[in-house]
C-alpha positions in Angstrom: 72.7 75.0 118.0 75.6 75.7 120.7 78.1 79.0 120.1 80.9 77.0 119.1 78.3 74.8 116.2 77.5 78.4 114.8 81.2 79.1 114.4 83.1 82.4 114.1 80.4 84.4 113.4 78.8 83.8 117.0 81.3 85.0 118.4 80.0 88.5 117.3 76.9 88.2 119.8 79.6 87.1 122.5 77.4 84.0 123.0 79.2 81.9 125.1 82.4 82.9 124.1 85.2 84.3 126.5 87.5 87.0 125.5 90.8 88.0 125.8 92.5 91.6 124.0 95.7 91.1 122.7 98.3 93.9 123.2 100.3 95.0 120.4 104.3 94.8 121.0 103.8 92.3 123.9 103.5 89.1 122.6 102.9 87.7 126.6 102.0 83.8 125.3 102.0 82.7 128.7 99.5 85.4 130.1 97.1 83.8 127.4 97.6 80.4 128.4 96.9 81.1 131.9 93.9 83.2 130.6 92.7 79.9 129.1 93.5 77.4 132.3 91.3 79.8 133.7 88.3 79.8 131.7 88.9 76.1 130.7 89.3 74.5 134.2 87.4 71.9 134.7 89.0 70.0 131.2 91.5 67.4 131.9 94.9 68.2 131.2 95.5 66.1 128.0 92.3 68.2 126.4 93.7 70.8 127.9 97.2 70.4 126.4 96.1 70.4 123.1 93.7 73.5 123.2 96.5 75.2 124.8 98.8 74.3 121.9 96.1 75.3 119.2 96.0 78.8 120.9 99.3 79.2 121.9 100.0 78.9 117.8 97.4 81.0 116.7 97.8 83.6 119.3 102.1 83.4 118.1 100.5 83.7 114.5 99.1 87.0 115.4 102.3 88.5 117.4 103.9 87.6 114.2 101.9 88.2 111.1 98.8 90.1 112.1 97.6 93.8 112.8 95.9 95.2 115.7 93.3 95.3 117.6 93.1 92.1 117.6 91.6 89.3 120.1 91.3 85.2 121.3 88.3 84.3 122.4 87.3 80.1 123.4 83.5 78.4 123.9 83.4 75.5 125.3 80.4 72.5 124.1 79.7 70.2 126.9 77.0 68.6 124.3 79.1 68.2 121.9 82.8 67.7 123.6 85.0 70.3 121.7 86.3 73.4 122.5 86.3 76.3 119.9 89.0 78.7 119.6 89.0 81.9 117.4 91.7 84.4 116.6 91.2 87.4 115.1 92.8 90.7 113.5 92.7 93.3 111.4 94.9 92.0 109.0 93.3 91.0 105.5 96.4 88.5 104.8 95.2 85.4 105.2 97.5 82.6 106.9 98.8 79.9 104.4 99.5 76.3 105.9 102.9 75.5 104.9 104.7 71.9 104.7 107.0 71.5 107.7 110.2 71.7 107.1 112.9 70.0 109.9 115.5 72.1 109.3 113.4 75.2 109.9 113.4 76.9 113.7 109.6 78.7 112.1 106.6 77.9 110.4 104.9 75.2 112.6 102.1 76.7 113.6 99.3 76.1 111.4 101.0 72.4 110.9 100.2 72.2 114.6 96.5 73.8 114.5 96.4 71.1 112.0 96.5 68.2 113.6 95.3 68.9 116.9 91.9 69.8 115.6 89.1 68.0 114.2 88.5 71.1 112.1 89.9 74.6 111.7 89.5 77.1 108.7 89.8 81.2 108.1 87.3 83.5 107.5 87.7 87.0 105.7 86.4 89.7 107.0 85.7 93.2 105.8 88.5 94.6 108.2 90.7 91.5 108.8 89.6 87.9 109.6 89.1 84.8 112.0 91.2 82.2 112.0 88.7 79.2 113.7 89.8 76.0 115.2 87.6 72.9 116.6 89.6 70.9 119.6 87.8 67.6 120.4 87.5 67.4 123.9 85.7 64.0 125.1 86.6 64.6 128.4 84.5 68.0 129.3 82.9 67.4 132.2 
């Protein structure tokens, strides 16, 4: 079973899974995104559009609603053609997906996570939580 099949709670053992610490009070989106060109590299760029939209929301999601420390870390699965993205903080709120509303300038984000990903879910945690998304990525080479 690859890191990203085990979920969230591989991400513990750091099996597989690349990490990046998110600052408090500098919400730098683009320094994650290029964090992930980085590890993600070899995907083409239309898998690689949507895992970058998938983080860029959750990582907003925590600038936003979340406490610190809190972290991003992505697995990729060759075998199985996804790419696994994880958020987490130290916040016990848990995010609620919300209908999207045109008129509104906010509150995309999980929308988004949504229906980019073949899965995505939270988990609670005894100090905060994971918020876990599933990108399908036929492409990884």
């Amino acid at each position: 079973m690859t890191p990203v099949e085990r979920g969230p709670a591989a991400t513990d053992a750091g099996e597989g899974w690349s990490t990046f610490e998110l600052v408090s009070g500098v919400p730098d989106i683009a320094k994650v995104r290029r964090w992930a060109r980085s590890v993600l590299s070899d995907l083409l760029e239309d898998d690689l559009v949507d895992v970058l939209l998938v983080l860029s929301e959750l990582a907003s999601n925590v600038f936003d609603h979340a406490r610190f420390p809190a972290r991003l870390k992505l697995c990729r699965s060759t075998d199985l053609g996804v790419v696994g993205i994880v958020a987490e903080d130290s916040s016990p709120a848990l995010p609620r997906l919300q209908p999207s509303n045109p008129d509104s300038a906010r509150s995309r984000g999980l929308v988004i996570v949504e229906q980019l990903s073949a899965r995505w879910g939270v988990v609670q945690r005894l100090m905060g939580k994971y918020v876990w998304a599933i990108v399908a990525c036929p492409a990884v080479s």
